[in-house]
DOVEX-592241 format. One record per residue (C-alpha): residue in one letter; x, y, z. Coordinates in pm, 1 decimal, always signed. Each point is the difference from the previous one (the first is absolute). Layout:
N
(atom a; (X; Y; Z))
...
//
This chain:
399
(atom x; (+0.0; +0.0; +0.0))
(atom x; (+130.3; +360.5; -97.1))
(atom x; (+83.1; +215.9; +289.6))
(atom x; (-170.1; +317.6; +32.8))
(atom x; (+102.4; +294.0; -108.1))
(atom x; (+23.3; +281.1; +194.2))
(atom x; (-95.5; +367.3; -120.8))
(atom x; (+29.5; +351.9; +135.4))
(atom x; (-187.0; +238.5; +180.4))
(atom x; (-157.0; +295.2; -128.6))
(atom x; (+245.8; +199.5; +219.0))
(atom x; (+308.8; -161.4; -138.1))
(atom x; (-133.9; +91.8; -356.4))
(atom x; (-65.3; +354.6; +125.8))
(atom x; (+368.3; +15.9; +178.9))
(atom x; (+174.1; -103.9; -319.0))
(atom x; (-224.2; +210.6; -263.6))
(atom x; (+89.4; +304.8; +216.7))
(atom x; (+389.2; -101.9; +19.3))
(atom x; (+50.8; -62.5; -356.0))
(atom x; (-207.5; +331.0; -60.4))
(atom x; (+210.1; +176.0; +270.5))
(atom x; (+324.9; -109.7; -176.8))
(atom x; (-118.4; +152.0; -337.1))
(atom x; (-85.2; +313.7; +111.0))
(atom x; (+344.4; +66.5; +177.5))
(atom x; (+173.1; -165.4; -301.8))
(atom x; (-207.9; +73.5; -299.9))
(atom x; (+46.2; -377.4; -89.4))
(atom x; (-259.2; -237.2; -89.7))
(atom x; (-62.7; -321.0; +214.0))
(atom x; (-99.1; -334.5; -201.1))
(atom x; (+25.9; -202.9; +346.0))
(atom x; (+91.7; +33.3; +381.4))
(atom x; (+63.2; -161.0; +292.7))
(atom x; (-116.1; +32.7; +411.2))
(atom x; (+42.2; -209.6; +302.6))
(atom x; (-312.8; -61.8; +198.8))
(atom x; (-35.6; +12.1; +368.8))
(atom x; (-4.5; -349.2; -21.9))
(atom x; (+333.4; -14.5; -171.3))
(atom x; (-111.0; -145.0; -347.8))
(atom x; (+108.8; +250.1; -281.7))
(atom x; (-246.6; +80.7; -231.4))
(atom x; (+72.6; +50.7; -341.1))
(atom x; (-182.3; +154.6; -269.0))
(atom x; (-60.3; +132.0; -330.3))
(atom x; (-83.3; +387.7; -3.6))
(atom x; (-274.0; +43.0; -256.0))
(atom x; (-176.0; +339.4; -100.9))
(atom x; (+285.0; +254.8; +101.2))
(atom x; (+61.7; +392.6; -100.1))
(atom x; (+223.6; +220.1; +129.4))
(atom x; (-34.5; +387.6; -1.1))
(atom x; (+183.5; +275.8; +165.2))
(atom x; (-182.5; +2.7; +321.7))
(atom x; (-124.8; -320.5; +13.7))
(atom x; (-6.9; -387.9; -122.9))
(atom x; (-257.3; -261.1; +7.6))
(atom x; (-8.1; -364.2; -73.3))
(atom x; (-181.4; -298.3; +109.8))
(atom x; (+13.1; -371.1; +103.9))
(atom x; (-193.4; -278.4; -86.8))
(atom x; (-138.2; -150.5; +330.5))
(atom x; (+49.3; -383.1; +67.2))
(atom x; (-109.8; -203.8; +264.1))
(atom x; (+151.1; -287.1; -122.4))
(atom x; (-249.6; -357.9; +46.6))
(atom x; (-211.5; +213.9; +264.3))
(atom x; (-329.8; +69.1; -102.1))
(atom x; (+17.1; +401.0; -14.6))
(atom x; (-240.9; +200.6; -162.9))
(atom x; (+281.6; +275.9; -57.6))
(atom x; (+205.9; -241.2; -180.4))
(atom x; (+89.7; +149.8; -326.9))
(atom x; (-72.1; +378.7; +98.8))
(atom x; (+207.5; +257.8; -95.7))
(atom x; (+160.5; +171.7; +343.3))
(atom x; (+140.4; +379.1; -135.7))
(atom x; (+218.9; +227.9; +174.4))
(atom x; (+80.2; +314.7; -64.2))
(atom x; (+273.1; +249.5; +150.5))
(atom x; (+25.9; +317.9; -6.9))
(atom x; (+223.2; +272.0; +135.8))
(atom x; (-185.3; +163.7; +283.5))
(atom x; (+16.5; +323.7; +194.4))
(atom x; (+122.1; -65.7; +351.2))
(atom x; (-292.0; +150.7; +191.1))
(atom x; (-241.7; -279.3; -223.0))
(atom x; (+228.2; -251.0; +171.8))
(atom x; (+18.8; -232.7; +303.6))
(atom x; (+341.8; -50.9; +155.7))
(atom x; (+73.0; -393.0; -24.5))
(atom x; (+122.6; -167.2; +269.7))
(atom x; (+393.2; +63.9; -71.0))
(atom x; (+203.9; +290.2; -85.8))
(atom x; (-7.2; +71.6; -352.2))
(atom x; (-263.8; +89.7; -308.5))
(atom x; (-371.3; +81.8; +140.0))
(atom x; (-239.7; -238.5; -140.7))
(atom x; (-379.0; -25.8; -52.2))
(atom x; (-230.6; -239.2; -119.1))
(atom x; (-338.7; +14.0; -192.0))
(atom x; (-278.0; -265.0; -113.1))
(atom x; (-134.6; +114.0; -348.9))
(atom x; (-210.5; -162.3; -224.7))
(atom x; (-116.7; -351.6; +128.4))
(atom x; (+139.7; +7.4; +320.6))
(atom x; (-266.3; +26.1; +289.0))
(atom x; (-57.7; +251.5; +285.7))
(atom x; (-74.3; -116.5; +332.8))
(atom x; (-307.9; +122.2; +124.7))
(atom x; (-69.2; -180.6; +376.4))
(atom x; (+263.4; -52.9; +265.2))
(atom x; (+116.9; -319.7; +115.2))
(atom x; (+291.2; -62.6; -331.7))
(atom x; (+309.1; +72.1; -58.5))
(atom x; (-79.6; +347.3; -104.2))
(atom x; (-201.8; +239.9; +126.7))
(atom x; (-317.1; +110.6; -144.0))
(atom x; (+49.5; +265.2; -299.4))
(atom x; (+318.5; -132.3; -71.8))
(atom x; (+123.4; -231.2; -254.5))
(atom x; (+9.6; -364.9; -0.9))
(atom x; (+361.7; -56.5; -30.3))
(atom x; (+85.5; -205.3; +332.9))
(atom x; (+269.0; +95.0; +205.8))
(atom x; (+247.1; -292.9; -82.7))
(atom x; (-46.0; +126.4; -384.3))
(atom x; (+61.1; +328.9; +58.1))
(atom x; (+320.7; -71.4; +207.5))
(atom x; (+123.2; -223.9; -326.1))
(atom x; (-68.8; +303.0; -226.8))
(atom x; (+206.0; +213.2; +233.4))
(atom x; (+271.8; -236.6; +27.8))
(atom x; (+84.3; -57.0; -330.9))
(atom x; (-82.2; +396.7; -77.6))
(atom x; (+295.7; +84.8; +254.9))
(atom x; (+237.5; -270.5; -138.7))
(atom x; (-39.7; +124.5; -372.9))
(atom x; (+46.3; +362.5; +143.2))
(atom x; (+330.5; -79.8; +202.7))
(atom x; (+105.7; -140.9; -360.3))
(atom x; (-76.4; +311.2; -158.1))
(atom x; (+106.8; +238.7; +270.4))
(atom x; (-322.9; +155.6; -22.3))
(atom x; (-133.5; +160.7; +303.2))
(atom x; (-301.8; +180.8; -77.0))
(atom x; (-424.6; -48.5; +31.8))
(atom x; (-163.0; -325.0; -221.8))
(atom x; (-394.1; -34.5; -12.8))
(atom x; (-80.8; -380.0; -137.8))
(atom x; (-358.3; -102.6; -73.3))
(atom x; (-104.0; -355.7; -17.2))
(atom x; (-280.8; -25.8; -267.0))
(atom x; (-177.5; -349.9; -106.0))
(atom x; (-195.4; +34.4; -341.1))
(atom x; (-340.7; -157.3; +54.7))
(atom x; (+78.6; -29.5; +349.4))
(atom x; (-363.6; +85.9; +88.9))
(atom x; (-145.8; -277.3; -222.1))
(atom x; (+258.7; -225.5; +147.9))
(atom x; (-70.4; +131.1; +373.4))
(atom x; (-380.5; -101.7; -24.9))
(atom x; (+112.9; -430.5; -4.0))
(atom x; (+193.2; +56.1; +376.5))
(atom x; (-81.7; +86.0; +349.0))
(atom x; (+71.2; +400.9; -81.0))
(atom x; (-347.9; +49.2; -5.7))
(atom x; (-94.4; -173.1; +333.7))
(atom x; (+288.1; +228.7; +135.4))
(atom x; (-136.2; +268.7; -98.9))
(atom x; (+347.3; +67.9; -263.3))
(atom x; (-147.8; +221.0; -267.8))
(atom x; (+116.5; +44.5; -357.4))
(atom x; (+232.6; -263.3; -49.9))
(atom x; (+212.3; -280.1; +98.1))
(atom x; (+244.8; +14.2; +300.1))
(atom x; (+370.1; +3.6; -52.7))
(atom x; (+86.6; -291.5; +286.1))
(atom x; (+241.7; -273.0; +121.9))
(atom x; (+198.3; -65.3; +319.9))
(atom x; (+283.9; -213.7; -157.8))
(atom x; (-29.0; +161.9; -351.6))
(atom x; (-72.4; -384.0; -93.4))
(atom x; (-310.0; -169.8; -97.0))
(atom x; (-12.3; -401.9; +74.3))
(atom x; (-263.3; -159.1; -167.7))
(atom x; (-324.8; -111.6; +186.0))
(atom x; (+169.7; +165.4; +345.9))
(atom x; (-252.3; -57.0; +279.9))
(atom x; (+213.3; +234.2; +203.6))
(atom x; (-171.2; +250.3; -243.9))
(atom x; (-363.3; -74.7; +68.6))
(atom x; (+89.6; -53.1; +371.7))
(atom x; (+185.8; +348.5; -65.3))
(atom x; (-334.9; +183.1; -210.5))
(atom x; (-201.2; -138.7; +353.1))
(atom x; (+205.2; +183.1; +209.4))
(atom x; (-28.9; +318.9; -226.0))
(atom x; (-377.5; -20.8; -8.9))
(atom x; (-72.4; -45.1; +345.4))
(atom x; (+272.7; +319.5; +131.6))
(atom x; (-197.8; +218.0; -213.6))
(atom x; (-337.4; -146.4; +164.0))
(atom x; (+166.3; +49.6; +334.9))
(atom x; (+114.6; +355.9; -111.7))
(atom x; (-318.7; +114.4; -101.0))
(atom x; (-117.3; -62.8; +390.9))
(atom x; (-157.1; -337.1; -62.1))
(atom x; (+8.9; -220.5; +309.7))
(atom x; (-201.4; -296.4; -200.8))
(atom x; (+201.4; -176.0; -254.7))
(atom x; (-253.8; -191.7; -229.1))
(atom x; (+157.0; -328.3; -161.8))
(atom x; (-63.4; -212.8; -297.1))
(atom x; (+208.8; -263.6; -166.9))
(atom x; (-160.3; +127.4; -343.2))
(atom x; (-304.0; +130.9; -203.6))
(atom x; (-229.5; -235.1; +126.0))
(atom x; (+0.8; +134.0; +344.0))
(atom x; (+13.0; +332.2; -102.2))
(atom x; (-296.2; -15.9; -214.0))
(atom x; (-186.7; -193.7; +320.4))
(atom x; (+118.3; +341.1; +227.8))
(atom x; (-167.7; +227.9; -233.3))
(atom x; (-258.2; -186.3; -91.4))
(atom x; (-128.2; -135.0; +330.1))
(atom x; (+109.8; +263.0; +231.2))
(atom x; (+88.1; +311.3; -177.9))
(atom x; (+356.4; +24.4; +57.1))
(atom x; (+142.2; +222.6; -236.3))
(atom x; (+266.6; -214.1; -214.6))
(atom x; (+246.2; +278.3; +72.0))
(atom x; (+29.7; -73.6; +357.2))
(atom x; (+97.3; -369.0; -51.5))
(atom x; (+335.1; -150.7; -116.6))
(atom x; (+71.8; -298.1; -163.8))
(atom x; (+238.6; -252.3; +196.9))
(atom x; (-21.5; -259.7; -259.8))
(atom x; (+160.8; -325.6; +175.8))
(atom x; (+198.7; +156.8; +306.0))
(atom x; (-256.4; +4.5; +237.2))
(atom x; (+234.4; -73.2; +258.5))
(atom x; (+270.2; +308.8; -84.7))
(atom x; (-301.9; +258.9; -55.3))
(atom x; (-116.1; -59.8; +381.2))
(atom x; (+390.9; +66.8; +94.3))
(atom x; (-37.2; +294.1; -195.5))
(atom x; (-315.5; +113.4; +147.0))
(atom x; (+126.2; -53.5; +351.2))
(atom x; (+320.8; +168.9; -53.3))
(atom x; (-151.7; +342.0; -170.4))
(atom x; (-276.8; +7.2; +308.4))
(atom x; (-354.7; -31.7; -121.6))
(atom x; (-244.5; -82.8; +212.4))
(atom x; (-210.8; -233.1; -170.4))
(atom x; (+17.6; -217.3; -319.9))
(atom x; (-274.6; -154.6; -190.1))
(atom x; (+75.5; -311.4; -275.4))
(atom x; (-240.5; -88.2; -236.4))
(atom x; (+46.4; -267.3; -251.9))
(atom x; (-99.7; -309.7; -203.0))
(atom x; (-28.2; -297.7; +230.8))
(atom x; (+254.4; -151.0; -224.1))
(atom x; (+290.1; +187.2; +152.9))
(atom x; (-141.2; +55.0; +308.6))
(atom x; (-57.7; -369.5; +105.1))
(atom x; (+381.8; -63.7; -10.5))
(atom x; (+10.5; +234.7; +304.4))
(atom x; (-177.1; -209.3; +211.7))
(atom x; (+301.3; -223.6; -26.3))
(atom x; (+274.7; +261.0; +92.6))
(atom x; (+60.7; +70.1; -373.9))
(atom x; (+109.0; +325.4; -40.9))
(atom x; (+113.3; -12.6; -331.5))
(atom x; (-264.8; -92.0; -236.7))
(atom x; (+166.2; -74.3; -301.5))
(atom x; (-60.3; -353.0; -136.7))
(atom x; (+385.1; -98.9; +0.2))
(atom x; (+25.8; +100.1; +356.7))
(atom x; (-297.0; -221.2; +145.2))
(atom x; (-312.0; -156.8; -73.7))
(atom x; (-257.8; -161.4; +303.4))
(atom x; (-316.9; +160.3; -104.0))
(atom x; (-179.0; -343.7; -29.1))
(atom x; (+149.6; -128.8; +302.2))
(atom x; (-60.9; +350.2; +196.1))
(atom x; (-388.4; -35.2; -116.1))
(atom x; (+4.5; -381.8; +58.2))
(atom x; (+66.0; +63.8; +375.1))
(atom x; (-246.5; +263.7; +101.4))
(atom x; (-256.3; -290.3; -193.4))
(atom x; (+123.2; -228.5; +222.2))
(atom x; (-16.3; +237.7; +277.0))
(atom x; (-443.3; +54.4; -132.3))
(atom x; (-28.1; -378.7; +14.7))
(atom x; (+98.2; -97.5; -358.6))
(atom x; (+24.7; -399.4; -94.4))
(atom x; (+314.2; -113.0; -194.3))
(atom x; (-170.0; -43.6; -323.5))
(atom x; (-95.9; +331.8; +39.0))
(atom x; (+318.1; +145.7; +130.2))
(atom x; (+172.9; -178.8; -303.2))
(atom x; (-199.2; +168.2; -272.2))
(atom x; (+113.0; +295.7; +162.3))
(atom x; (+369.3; -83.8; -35.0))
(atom x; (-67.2; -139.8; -362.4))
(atom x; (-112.3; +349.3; -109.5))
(atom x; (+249.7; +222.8; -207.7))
(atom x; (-135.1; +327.8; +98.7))
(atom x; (-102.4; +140.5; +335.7))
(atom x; (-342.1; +138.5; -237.3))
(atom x; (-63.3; -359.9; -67.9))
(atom x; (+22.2; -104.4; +358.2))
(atom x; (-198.9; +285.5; +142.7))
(atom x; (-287.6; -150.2; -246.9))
(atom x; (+25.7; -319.8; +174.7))
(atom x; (-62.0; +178.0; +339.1))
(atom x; (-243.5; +223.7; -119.9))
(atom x; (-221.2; -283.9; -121.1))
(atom x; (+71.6; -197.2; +336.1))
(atom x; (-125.6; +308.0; +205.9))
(atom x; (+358.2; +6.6; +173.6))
(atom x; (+125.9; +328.7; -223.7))
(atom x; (+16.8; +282.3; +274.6))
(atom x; (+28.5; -222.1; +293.5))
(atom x; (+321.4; -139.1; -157.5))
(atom x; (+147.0; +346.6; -101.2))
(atom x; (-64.6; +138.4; +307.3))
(atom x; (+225.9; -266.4; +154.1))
(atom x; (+249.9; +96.6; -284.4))
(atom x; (-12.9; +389.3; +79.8))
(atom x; (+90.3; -57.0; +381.4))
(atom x; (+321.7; -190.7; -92.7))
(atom x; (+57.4; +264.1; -247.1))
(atom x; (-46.1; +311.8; +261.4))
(atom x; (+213.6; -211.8; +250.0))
(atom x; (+262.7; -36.4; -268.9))
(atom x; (-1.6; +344.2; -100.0))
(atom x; (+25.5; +147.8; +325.2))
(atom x; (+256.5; -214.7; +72.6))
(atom x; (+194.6; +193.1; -248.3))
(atom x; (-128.8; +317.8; +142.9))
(atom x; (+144.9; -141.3; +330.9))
(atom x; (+363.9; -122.7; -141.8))
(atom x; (+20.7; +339.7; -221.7))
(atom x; (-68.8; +241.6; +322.2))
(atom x; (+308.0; -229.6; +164.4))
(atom x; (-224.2; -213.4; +198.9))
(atom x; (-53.4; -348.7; -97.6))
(atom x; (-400.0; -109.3; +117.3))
(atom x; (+158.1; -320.8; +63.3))
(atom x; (+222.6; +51.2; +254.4))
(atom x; (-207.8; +249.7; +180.2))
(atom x; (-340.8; -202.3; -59.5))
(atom x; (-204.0; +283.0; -37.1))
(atom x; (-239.4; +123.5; -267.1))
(atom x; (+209.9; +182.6; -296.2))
(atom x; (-135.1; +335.9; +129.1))
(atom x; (+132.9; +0.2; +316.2))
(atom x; (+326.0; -157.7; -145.4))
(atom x; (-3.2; +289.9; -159.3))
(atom x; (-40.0; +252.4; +265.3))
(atom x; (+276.2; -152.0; +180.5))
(atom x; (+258.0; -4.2; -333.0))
(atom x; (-58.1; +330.8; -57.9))
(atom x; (-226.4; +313.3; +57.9))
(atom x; (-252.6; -73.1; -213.7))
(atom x; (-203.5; -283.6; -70.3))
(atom x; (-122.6; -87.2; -339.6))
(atom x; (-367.0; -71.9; -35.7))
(atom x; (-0.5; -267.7; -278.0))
(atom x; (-346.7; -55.1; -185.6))
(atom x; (-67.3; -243.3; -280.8))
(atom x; (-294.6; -73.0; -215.7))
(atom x; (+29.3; -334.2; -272.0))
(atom x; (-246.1; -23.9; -285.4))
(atom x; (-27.3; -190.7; -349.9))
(atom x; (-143.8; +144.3; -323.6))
(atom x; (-294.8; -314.2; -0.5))
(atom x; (-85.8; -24.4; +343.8))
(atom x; (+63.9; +369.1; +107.1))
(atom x; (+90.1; +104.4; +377.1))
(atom x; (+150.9; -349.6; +162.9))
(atom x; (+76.1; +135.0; +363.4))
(atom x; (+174.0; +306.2; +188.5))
(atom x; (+195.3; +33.4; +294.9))
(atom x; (-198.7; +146.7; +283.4))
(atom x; (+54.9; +385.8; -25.1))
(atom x; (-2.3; -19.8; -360.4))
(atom x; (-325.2; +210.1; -29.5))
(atom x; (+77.7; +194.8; +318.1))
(atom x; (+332.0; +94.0; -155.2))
(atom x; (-166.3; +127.7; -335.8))
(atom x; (-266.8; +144.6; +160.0))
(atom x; (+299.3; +254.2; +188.9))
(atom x; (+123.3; +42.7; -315.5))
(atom x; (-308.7; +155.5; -129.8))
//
């Protein structure tokens, strides 16, 4: 099997377009490739496409690449342009030297709620990006001996167009993509990335003064939040499979309360202390429903058709036609809340096993505040399977 490639962020592509248009405005030479180290150490090297050179400024552009990632901004064009700029239009950088500023343009988003990188009204060009287009700014400028004020602005063509298939609009990032990346690397199918987009979404919840984090895996429960209980899909964030880091990351920013909704599907594996739901890492949802049958009086031959089905819609059927559907789930929803305070517990820096106490008041003894976890489990057929207790109570707060 072919290893996967790795590509490059949209902040190494800015970094390099403004280098190579950096060195042709202080030489007057044309760039047909160039060359940066990330802050990961891998060099990134790449063709310059698109450039012109004037006498107060030069622009060119690189062709984005994540490599075998799925990224929607693969193949985008990232410009930069420099221009010599009067020193009062500049910001001192961090060393001694040439005063250096840096603009989005066309394509590039603006910030418009707190909680990112960036502050509202400015642009989305993350702080480890605009510390690489310093960086190599200030080394092309000790080359050149040139100590004076450079504006660079980071334009995307069809940026916006591009910005409408990722989270920008749930972040409330208008008018373009983001120019991002930590490493200046992109590794294909990175979970650190979702797990990374989580954390994102839920400090800008927690900025906004939010004390109830609403949780989905995906759509599904989403859709149930709005449709069921109008919660507005802008509150909620999607923690796909990692169920289990999202409470950490909950605990750690200090909300109060958290709700998860979702498809029984994912949910169920919860009850078994599953806190990553992803196929590969574990699969007992038969087993998990088979019990709490057992638990309502099931017979074998009953309990094995349950164990025989593929999906967890298939068994829920079985139970629904047996009578046994909400008694059963109910059982399955208090190993679930146990389980996820549990986390609560261990995340707060009490485990509820040592202590043997509820997960609350593990809580209140790991840290100062106790997270209130809710959780409500439904199904597309059979609607509404079961809730933890102050479910409703919770929402009702809310509204």
């Amino acid at each position: 099997m072919r290893e996967l490639r790795n590509g490059f962020t949209t902040g190494s592509c800015a970094a390099a377009a403004a280098k190579a248009a950096c060195l042709m405005l202080l030489t007057g030479n044309k760039r047909d490739s160039i060359s940066i180290v990330t802050p990961k150490g891998l060099i990134f090297d790449t063709e310059i496409l698109d450039s012109s050179v004037s006498e107060s400024s030069a622009k060119c552009a690189v062709r984005k690449d994540g490599g075998d990632d799925p990224d929607v901004t693969t193949g985008a064009l990232v410009y930069a342009e420099v221009a010599y700029a009067e020193p009062a239009c500049a910001e001192p950088s961090e060393q001694s030297g040439p005063h250096i500023v840096i603009f989005g343009g066309e394509g590039v988003g603006r910030v418009t709620r707190p909680g990112l990188d960036q502050p509202p009204g400015e642009y989305a060009i993350n702080s480890v990006p605009r510390r690489m287009i310093r960086d190599e700014l200030l080394e092309v400028c000790g080359l050149c001996d040139y100590r004076g004020s450079l504006a660079v602005t980071i334009s995307v063509p069809g940026g916006a167009e591009i910005a409408k298939k990722t989270f920008n609009p749930r972040l409330g990032i208008e008018g373009g993509i983001s120019i991002i990346g930590t490493s200046g690397v992109v590794e294909p199918m990175s979970e650190q990335a979702i797990i990374d987009t989580i954390k994102v979404e839920l400090r800008q919840k927690r900025a906004e003064g939010n004390s109830t984090a609403f949780i989905s895996p995906g759509n599904y429960g989403l859709d149930h939040m709005r449709d069921s209980y109008g919660i507005d899909l802008d509150q909620s964030v999607k923690c796909s499979n990692f169920i289990g880091d999202t409470i950490d990351m909950v605990v750690s920013m200090g909300f109060d309360n958290m709700l998860l909704t979702g498809h029984a599907g994912k949910l169920v594996k919860i009850a078994g202390g599953i806190m990553n739901t992803h196929s590969r890492m574990a699969d007992c949802r038969m087993e998990i429903i088979a019990a709490a049958a057992a638990r309502e009086g099931a017979d074998t031959a009953f309990l094995n058709s349950i164990l025989d089905c593929l999906t967890t819609d298939e068994a829920f059927s079985l139970l629904d036609e047996r009578g046994m559907l909400h008694a059963v789930c109910e059982r399955i929803m208090e190993r679930i809340a146990a389980n996820l305070e549990k986390r609560a517990a261990r995340a707060a820096g009490t485990d509820i096993t040592d202590a043997g106490l509820s997960g609350a008041d593990c809580c209140r003894r790991g840290s100062s505040k106790a997270l209130r976890i809710e959780c409500i489990m439904y199904t597309k057929e059979h609607g509404q399977l079961a809730a933890t207790k102050g479910a409703a109570q919770l929402l009702a707060e809310v509204k």
